[in-house]
N, CA, C and O atoms as a CHARMM CRD file, in Angstrom:
* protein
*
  324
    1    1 UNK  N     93.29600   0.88900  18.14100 PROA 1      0.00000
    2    1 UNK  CA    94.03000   1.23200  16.95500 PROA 1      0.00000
    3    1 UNK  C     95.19800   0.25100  16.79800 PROA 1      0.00000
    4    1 UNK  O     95.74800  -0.33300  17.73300 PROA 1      0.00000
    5    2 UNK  N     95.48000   0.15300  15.61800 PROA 2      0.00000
    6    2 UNK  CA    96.58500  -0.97800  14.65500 PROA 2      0.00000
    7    2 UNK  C     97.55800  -0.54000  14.39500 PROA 2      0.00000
    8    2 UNK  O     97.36800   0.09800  13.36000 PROA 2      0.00000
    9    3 UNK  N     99.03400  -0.42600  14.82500 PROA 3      0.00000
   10    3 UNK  CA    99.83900   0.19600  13.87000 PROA 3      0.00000
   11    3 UNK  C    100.11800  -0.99100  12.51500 PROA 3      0.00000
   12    3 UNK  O     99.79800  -2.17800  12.44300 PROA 3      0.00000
   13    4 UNK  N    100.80900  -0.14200  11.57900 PROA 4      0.00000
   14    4 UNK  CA   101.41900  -1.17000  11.06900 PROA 4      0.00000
   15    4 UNK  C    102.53700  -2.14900  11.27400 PROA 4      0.00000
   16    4 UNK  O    102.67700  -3.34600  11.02300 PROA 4      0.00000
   17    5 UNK  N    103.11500  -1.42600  11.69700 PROA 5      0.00000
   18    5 UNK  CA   104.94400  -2.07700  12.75700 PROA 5      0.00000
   19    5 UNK  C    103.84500  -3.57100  13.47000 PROA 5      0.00000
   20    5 UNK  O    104.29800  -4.70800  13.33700 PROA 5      0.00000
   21    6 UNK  N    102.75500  -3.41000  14.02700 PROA 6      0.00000
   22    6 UNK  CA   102.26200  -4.53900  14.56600 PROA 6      0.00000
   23    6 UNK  C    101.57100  -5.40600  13.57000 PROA 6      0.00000
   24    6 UNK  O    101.36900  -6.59100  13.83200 PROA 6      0.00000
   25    7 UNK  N    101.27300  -4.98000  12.66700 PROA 7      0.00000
   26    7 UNK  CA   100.72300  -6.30600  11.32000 PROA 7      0.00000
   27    7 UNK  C    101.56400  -6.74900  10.68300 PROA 7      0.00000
   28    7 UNK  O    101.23500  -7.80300  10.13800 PROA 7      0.00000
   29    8 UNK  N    102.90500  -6.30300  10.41500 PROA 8      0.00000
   30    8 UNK  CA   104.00000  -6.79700   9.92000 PROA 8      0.00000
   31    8 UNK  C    104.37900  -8.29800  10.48300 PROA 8      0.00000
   32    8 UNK  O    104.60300  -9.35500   9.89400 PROA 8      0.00000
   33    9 UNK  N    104.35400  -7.93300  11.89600 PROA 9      0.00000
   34    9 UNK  CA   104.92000  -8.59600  12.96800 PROA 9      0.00000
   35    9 UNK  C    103.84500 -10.08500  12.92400 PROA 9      0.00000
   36    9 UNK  O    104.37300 -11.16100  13.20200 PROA 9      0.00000
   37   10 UNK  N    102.84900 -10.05700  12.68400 PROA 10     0.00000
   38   10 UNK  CA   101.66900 -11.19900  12.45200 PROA 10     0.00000
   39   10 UNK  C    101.91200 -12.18500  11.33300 PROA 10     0.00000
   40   10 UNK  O    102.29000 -11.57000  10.33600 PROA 10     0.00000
   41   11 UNK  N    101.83000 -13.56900  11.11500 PROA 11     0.00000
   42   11 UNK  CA   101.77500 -14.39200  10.29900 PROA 11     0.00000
   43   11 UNK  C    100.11200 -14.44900   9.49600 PROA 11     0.00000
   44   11 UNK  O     98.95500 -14.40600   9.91500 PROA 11     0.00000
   45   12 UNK  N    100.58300 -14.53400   8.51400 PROA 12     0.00000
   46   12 UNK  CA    99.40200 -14.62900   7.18000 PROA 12     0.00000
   47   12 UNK  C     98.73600 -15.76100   7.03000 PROA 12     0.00000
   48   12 UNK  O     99.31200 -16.36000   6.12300 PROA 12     0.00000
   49   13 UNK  N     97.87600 -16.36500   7.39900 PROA 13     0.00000
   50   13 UNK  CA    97.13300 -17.46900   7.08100 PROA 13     0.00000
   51   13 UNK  C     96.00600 -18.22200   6.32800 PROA 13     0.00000
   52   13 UNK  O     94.83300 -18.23200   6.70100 PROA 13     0.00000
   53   14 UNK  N     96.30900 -18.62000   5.63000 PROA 14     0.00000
   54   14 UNK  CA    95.18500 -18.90400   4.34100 PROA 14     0.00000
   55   14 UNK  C     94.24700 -20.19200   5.06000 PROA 14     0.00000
   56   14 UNK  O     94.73400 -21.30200   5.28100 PROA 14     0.00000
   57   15 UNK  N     92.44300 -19.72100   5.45800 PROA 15     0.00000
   58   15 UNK  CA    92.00300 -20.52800   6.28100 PROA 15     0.00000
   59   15 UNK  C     91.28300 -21.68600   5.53400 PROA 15     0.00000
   60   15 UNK  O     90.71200 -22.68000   5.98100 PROA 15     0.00000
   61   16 UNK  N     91.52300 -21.17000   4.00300 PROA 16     0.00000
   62   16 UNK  CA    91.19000 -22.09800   2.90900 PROA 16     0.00000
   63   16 UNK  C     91.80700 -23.55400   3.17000 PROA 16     0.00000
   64   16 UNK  O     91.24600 -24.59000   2.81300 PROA 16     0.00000
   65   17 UNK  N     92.98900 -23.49800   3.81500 PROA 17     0.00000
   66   17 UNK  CA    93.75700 -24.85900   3.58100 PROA 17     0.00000
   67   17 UNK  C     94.74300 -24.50400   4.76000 PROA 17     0.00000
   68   17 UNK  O     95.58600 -25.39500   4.65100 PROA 17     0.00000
   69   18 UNK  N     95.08100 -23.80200   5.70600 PROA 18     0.00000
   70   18 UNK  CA    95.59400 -23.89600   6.64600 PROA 18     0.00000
   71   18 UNK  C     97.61200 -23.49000   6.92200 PROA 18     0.00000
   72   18 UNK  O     98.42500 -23.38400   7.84000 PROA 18     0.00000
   73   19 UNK  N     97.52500 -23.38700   5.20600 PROA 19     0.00000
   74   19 UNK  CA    98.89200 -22.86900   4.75800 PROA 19     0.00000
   75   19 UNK  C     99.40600 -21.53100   5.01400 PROA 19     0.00000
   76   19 UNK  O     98.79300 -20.69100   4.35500 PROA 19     0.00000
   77   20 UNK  N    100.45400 -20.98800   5.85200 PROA 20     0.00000
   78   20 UNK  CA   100.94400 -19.89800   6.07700 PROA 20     0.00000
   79   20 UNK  C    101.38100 -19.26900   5.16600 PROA 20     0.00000
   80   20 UNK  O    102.22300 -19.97200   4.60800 PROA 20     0.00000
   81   21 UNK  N    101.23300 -17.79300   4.42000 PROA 21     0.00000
   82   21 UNK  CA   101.62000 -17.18100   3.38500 PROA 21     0.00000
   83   21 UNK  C    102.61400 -15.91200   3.52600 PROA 21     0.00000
   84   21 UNK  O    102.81400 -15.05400   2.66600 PROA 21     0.00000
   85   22 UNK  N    103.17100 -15.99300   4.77100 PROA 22     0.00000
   86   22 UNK  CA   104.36300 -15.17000   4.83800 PROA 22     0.00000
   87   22 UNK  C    103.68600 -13.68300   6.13200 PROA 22     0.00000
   88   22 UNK  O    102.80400 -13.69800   6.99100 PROA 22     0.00000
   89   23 UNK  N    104.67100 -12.56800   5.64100 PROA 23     0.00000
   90   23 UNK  CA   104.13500 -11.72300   6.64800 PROA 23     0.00000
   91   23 UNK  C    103.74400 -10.73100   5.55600 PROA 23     0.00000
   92   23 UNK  O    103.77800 -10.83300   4.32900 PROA 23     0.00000
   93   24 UNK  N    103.26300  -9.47800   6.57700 PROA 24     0.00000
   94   24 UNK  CA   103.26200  -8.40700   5.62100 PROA 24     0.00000
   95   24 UNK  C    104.02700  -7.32400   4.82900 PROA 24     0.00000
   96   24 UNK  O    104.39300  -6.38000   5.52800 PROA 24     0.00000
   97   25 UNK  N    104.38900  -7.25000   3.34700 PROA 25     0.00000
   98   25 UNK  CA   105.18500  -6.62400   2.92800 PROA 25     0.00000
   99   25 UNK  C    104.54700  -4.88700   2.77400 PROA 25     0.00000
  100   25 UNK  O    105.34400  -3.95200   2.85900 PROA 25     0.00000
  101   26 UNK  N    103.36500  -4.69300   2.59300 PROA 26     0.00000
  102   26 UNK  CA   102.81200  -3.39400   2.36600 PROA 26     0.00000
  103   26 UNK  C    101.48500  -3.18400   1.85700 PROA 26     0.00000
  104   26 UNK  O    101.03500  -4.17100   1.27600 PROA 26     0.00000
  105   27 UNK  N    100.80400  -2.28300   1.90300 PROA 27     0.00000
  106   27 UNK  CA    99.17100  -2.34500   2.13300 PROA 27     0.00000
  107   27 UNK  C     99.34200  -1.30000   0.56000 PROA 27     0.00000
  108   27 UNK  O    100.23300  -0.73900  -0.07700 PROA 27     0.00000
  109   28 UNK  N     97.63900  -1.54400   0.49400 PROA 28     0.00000
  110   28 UNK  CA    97.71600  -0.69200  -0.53000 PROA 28     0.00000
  111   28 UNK  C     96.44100   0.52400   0.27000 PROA 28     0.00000
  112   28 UNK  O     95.60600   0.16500   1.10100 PROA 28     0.00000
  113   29 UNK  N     96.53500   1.37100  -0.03900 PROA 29     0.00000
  114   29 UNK  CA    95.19400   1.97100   0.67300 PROA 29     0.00000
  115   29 UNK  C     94.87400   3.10100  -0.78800 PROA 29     0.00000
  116   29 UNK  O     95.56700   3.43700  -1.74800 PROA 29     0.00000
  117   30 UNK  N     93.72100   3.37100  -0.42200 PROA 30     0.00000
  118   30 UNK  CA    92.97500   4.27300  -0.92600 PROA 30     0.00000
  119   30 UNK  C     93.04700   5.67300  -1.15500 PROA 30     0.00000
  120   30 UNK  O     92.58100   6.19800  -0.14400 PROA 30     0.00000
  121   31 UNK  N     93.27300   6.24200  -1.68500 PROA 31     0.00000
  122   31 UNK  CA    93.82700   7.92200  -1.39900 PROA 31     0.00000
  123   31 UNK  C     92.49500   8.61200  -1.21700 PROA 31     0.00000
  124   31 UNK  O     92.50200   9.51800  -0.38300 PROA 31     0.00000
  125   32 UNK  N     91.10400   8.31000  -1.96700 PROA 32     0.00000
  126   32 UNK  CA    90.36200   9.18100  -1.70600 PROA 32     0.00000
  127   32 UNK  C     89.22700   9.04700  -0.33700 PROA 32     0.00000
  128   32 UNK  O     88.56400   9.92500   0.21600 PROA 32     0.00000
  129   33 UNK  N     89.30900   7.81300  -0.11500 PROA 33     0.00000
  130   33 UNK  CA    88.56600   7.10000   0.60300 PROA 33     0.00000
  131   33 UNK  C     89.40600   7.32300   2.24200 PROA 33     0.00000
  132   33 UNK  O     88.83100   7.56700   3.30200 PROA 33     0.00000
  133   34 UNK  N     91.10200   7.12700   2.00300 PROA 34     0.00000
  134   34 UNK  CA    91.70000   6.79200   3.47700 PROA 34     0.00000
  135   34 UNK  C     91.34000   5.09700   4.14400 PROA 34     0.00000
  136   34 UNK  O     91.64300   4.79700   5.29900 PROA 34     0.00000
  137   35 UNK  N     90.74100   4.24300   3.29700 PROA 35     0.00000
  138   35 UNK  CA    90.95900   2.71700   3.28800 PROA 35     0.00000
  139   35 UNK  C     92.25200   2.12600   3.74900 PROA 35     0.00000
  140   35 UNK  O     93.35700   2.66100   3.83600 PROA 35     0.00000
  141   36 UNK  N     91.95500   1.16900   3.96700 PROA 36     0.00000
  142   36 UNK  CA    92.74000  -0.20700   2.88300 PROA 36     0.00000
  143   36 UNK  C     92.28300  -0.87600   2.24100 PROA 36     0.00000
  144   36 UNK  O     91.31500  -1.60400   2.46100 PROA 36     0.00000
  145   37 UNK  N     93.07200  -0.72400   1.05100 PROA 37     0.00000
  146   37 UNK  CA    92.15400  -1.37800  -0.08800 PROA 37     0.00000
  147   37 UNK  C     92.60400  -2.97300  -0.40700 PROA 37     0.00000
  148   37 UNK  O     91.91000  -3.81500  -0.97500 PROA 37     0.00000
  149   38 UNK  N     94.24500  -3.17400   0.23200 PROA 38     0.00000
  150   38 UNK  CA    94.52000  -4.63300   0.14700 PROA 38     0.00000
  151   38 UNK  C     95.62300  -4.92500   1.30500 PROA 38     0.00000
  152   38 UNK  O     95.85000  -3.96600   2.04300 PROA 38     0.00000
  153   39 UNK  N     96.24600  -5.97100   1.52500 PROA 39     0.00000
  154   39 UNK  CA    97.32900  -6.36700   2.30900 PROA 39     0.00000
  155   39 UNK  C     98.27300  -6.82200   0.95100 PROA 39     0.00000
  156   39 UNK  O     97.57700  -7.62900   0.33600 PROA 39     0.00000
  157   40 UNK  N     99.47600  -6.64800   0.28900 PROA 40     0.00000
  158   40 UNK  CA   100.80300  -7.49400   0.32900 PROA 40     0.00000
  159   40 UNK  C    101.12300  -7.76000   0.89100 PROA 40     0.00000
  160   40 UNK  O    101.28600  -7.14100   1.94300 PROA 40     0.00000
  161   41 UNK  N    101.67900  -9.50500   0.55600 PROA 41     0.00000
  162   41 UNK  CA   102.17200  -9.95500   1.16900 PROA 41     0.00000
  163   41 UNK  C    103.42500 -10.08000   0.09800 PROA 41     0.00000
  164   41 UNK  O    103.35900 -10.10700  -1.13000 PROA 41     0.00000
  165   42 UNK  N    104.68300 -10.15200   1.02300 PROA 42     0.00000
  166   42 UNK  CA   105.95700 -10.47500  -0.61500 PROA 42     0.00000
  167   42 UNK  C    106.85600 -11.60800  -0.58700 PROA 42     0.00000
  168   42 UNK  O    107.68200 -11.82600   0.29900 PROA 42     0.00000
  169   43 UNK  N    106.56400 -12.57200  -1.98900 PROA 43     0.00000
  170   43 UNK  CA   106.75200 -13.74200  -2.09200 PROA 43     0.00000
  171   43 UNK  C    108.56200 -14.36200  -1.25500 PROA 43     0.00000
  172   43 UNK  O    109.69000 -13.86800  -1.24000 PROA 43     0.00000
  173   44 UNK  N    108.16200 -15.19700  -0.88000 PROA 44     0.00000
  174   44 UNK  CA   109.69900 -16.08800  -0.32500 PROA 44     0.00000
  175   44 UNK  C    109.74700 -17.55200  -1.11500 PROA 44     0.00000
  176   44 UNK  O    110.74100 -18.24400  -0.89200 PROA 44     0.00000
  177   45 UNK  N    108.77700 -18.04500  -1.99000 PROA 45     0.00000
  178   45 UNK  CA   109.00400 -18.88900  -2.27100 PROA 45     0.00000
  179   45 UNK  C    108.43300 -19.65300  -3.68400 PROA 45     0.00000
  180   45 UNK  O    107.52200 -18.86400  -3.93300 PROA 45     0.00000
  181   46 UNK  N    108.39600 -20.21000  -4.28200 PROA 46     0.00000
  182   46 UNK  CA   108.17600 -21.07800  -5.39900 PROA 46     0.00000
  183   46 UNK  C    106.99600 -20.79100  -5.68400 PROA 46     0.00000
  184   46 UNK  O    106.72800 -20.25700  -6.76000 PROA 46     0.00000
  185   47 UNK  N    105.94200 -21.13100  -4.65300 PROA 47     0.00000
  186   47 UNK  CA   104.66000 -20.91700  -4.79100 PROA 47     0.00000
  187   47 UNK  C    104.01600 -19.82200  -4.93500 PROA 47     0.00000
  188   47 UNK  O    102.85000 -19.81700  -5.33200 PROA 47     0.00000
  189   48 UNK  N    104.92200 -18.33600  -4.52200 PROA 48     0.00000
  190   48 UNK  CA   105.11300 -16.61000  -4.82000 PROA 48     0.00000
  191   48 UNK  C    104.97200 -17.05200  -5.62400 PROA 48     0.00000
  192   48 UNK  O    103.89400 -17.64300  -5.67700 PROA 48     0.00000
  193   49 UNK  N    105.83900 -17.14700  -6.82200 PROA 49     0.00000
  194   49 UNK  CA   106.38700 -16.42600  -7.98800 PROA 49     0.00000
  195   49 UNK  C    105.45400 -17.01900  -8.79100 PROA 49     0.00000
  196   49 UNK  O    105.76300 -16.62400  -9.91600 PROA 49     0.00000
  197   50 UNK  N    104.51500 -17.71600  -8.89100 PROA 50     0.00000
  198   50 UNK  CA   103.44300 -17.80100  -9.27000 PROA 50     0.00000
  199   50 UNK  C    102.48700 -17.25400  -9.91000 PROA 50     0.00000
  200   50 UNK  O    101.89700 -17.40000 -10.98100 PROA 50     0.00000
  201   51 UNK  N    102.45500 -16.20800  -8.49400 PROA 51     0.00000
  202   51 UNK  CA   101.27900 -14.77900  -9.09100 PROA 51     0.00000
  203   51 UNK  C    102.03600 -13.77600  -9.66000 PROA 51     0.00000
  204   51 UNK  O    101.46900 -12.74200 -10.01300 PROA 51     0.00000
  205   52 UNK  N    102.81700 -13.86700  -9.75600 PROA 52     0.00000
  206   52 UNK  CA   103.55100 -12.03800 -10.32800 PROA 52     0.00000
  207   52 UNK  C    104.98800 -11.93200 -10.49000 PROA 52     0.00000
  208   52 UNK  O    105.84600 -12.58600  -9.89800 PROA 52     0.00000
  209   53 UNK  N    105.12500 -11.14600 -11.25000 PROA 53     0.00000
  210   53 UNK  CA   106.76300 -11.12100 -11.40000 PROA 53     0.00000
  211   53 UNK  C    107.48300 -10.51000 -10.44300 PROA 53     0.00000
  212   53 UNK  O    108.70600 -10.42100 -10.54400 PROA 53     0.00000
  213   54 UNK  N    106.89700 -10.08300  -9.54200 PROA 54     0.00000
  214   54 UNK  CA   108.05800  -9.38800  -8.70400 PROA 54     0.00000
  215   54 UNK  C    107.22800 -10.05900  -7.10000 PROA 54     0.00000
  216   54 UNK  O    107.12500  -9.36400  -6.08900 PROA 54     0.00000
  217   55 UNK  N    106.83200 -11.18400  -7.17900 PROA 55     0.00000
  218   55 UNK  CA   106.30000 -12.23000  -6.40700 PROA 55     0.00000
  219   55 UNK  C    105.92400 -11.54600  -5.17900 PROA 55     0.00000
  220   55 UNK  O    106.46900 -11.41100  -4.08400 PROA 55     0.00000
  221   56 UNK  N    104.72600 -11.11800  -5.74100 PROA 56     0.00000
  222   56 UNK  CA   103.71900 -10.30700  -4.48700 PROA 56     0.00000
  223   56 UNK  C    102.40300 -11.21200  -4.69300 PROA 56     0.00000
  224   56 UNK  O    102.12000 -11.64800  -5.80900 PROA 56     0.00000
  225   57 UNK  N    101.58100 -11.48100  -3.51000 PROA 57     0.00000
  226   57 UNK  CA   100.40700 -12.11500  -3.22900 PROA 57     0.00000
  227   57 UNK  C     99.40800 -11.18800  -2.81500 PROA 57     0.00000
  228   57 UNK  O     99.01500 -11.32200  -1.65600 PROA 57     0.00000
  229   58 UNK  N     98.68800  -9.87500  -3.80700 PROA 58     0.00000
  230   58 UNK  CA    97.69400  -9.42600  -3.18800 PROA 58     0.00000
  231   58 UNK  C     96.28900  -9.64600  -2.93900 PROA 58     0.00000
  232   58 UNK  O     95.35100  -9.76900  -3.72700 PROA 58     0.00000
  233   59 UNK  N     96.35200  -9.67500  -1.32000 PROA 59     0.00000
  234   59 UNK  CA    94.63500  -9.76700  -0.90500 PROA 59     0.00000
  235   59 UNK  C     93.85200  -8.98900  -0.53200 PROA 59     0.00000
  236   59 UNK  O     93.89900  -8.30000   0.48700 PROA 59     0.00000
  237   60 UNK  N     92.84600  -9.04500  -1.55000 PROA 60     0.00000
  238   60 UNK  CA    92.05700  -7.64300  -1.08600 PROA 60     0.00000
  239   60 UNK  C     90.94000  -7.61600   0.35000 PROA 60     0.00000
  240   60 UNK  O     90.35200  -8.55600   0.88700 PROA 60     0.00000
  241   61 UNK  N     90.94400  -6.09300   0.69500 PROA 61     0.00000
  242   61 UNK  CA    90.61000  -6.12700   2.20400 PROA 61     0.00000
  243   61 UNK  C     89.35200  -7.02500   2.81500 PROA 61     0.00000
  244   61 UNK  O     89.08300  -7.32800   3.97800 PROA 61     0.00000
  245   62 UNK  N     88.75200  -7.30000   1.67500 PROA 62     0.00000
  246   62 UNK  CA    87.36100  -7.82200   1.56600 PROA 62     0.00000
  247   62 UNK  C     87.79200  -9.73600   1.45300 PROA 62     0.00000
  248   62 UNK  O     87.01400 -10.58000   1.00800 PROA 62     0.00000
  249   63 UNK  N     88.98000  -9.97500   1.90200 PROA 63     0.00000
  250   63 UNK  CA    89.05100 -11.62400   2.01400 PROA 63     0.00000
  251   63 UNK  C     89.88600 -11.50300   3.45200 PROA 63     0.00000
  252   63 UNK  O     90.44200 -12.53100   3.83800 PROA 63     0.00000
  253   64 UNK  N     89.98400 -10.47400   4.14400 PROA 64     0.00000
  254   64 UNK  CA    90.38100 -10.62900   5.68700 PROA 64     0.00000
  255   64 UNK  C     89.67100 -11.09700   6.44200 PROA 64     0.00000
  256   64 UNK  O     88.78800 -10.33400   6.83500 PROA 64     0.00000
  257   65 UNK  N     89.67000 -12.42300   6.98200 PROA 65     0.00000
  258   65 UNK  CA    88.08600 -12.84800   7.96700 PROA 65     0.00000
  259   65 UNK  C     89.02000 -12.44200   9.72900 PROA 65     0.00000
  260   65 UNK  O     88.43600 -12.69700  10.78300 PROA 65     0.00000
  261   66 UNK  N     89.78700 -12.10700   9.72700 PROA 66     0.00000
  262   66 UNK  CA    90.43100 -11.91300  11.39000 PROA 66     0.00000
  263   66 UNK  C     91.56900 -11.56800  11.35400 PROA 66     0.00000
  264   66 UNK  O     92.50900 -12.02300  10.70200 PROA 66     0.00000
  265   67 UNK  N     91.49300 -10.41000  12.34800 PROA 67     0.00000
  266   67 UNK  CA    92.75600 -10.20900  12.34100 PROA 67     0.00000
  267   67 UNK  C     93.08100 -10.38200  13.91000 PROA 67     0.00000
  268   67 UNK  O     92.46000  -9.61100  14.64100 PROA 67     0.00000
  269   68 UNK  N     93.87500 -11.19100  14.46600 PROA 68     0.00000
  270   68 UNK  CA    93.89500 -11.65600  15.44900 PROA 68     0.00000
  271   68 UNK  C     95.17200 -11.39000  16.36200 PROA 68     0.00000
  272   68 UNK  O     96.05900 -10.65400  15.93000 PROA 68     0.00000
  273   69 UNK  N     95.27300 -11.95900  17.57800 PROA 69     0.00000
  274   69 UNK  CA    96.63800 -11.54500  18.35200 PROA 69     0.00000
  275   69 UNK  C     98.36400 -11.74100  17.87700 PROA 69     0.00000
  276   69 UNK  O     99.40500 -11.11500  18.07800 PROA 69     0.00000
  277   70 UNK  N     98.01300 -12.81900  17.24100 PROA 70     0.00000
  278   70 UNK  CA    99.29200 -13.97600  16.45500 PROA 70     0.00000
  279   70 UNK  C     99.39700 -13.73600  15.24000 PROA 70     0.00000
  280   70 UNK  O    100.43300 -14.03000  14.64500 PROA 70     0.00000
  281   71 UNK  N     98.53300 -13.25500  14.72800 PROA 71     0.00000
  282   71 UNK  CA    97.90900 -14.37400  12.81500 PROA 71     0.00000
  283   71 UNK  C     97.10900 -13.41100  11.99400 PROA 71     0.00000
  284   71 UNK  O     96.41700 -12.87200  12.85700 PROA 71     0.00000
  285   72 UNK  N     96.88400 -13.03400  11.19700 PROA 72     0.00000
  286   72 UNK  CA    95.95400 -12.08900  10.43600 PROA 72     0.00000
  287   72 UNK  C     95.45300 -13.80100   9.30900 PROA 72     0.00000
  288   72 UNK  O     96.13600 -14.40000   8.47800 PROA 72     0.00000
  289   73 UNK  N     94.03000 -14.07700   9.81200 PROA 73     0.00000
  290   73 UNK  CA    93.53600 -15.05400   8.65400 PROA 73     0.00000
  291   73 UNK  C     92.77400 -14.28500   7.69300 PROA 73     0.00000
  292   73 UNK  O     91.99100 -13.35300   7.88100 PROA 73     0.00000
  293   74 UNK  N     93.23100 -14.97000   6.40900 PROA 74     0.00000
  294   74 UNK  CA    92.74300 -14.86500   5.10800 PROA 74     0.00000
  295   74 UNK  C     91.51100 -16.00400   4.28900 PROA 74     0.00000
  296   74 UNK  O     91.24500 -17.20500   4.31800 PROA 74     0.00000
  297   75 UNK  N     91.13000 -15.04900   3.75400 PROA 75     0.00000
  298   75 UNK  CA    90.59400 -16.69200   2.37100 PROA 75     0.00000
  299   75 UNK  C     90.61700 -16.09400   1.12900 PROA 75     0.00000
  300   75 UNK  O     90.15200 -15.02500   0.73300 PROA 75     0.00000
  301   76 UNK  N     91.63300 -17.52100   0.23900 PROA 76     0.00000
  302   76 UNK  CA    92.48300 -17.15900  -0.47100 PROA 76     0.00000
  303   76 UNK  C     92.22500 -18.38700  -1.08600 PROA 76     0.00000
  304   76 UNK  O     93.04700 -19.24000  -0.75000 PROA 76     0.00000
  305   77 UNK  N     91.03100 -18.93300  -2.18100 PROA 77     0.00000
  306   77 UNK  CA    90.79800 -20.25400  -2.51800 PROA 77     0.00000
  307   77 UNK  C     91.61200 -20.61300  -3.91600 PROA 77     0.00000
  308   77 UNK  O     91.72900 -21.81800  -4.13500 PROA 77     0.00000
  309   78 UNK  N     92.26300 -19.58400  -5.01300 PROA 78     0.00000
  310   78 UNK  CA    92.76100 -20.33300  -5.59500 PROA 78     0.00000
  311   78 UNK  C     94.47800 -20.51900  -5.58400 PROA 78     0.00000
  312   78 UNK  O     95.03200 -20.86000  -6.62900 PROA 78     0.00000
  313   79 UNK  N     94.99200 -20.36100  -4.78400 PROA 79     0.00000
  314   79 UNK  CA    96.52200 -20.72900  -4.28400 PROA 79     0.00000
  315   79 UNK  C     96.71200 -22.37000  -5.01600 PROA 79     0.00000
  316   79 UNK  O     95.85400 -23.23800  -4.85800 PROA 79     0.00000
  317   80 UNK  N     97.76000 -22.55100  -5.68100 PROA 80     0.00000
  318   80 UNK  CA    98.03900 -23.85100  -5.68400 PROA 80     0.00000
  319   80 UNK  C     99.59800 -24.00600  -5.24100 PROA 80     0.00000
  320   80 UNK  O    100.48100 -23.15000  -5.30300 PROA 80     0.00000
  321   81 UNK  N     99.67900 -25.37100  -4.76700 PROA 81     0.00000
  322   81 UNK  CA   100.95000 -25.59900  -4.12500 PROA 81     0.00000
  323   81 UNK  C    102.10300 -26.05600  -5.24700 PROA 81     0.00000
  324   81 UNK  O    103.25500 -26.29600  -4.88700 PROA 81     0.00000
């Protein structure tokens, strides 16, 4: 089992291009299901504010390829820098 206090703590990695996308700001989950339905991540920078006005990057659970000791990797192909 995962807490969250420990995915917070993990760096975000986009394996598309190797670019770090911050940590985790808050999940979205499912109410009827008991899922997760995505990871937020919440923007720190230029390249945030991009997607949204209140510069959140959501990935849905279905682009998590690992979640690992260090790193939770993603794929996340249209990010531009």
């Amino acid at each position: 089992m995962l807490k969250i206090s420990e995915l917070q703590a993990k760096d975000i990695v986009n394996i598309e291009n190797g670019k770090r996308l911050g940590h985790l700001g808050d999940i979205d989950i499912n109410l009827s299901s008991g899922q997760i339905d995505a990871l937020i991540i919440n923007g720190t920078g230029k390249m945030m504010s991009f997607f949204s006005k209140e510069d959140e990057l959501v990935i849905p659970w279905a682009n998590i390829e690992k979640i690992g000791s260090d790193c939770i990797l993603v794929r996340v192909a249209d990010l531009e820098e």
